[in-house]
C-alpha positions as CSV (number, residue, x, y, z in Angstrom):
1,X,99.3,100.3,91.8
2,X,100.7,99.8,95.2
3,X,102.3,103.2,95.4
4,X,104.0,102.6,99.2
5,X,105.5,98.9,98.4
6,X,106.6,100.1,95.0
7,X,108.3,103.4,96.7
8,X,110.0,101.1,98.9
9,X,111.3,98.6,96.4
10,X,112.5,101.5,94.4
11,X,114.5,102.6,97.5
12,X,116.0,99.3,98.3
13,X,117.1,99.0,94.5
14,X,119.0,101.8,94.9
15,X,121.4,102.8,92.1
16,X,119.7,100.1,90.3
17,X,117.2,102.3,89.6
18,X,119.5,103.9,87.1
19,X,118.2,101.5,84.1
20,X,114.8,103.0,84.2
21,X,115.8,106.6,85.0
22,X,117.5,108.3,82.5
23,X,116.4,112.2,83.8
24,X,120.3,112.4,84.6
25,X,119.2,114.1,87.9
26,X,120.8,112.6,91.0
27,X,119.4,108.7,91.6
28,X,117.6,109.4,94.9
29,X,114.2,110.7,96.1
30,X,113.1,112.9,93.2
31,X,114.3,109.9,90.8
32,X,111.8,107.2,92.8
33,X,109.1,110.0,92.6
34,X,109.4,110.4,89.3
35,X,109.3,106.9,88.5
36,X,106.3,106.8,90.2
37,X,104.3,110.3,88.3
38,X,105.3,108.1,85.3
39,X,103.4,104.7,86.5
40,X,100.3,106.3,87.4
41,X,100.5,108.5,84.3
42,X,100.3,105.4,82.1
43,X,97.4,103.7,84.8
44,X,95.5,106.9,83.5
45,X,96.3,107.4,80.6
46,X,95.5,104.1,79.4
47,X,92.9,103.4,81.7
48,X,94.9,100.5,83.0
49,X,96.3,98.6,86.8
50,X,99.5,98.4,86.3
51,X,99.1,95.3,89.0
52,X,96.6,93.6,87.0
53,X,98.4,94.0,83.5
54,X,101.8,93.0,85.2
55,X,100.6,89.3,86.3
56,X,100.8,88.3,82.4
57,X,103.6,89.2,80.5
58,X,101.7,89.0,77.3
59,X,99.5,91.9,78.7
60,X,102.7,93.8,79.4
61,X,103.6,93.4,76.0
62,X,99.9,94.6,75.0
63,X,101.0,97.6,76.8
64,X,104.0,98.4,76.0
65,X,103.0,98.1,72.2
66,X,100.1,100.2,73.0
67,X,102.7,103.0,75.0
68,X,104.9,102.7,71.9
69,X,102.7,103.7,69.4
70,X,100.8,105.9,70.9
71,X,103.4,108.4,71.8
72,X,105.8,108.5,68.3
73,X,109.1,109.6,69.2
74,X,108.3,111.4,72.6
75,X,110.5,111.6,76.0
76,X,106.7,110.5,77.2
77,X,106.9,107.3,76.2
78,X,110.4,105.9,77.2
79,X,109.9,107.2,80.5
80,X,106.3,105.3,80.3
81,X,108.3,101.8,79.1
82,X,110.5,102.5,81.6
83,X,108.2,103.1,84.1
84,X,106.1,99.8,83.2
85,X,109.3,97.9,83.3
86,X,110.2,98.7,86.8
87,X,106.8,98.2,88.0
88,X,107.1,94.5,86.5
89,X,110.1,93.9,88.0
90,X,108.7,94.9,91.3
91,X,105.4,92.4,90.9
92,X,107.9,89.7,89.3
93,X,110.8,89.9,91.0
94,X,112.8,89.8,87.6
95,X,113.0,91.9,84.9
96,X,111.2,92.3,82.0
97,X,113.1,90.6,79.1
């Protein structure tokens, strides 16, 4: 993951950020660096680059079925899909439909 780009892209989207941040904490620093924890949390957990599996949207899909089921009906995981969907919009430059 390119943590520095992605902080910045995160900045620039500003209140934008709101559809992948749903902590209800103000939308600023601590939101971006949160986004961020969650990222690299998935790139270890699932022993994944978030830059590599974001070039192919059917490996994004691999993942995000993979973060689904592997965390049930935990906080962990929409703030993983979240987290994954940002970063793809940040590679893409579109969101993740």
């Amino acid at each position: 993951m390119t943590q520095t780009e992605f902080k910045e892209f995160l900045k620039i989207k500003g209140q934008g950020i709101s559809k992948y941040y749903t902590e209800g904490k103000v939308l600023g620093l601590n939101a971006i660096n949160d986004i961020i924890k969650w990222a690299k949390g998935v790139e270890r957990v699932f022993e994944v680059d978030l830059d590599v599996i974001v070039n192919s949207h059917e490996e994004t899909v691999h993942l995000l079925n993979k973060v689904d089921q592997s965390y049930g009906m935990n906080k962990q995981k929409s703030k993983s899909i979240a987290a994954i969907k940002a970063y793809y919009e940040f590679r893409n430059g579109r969101e993740y439909i």
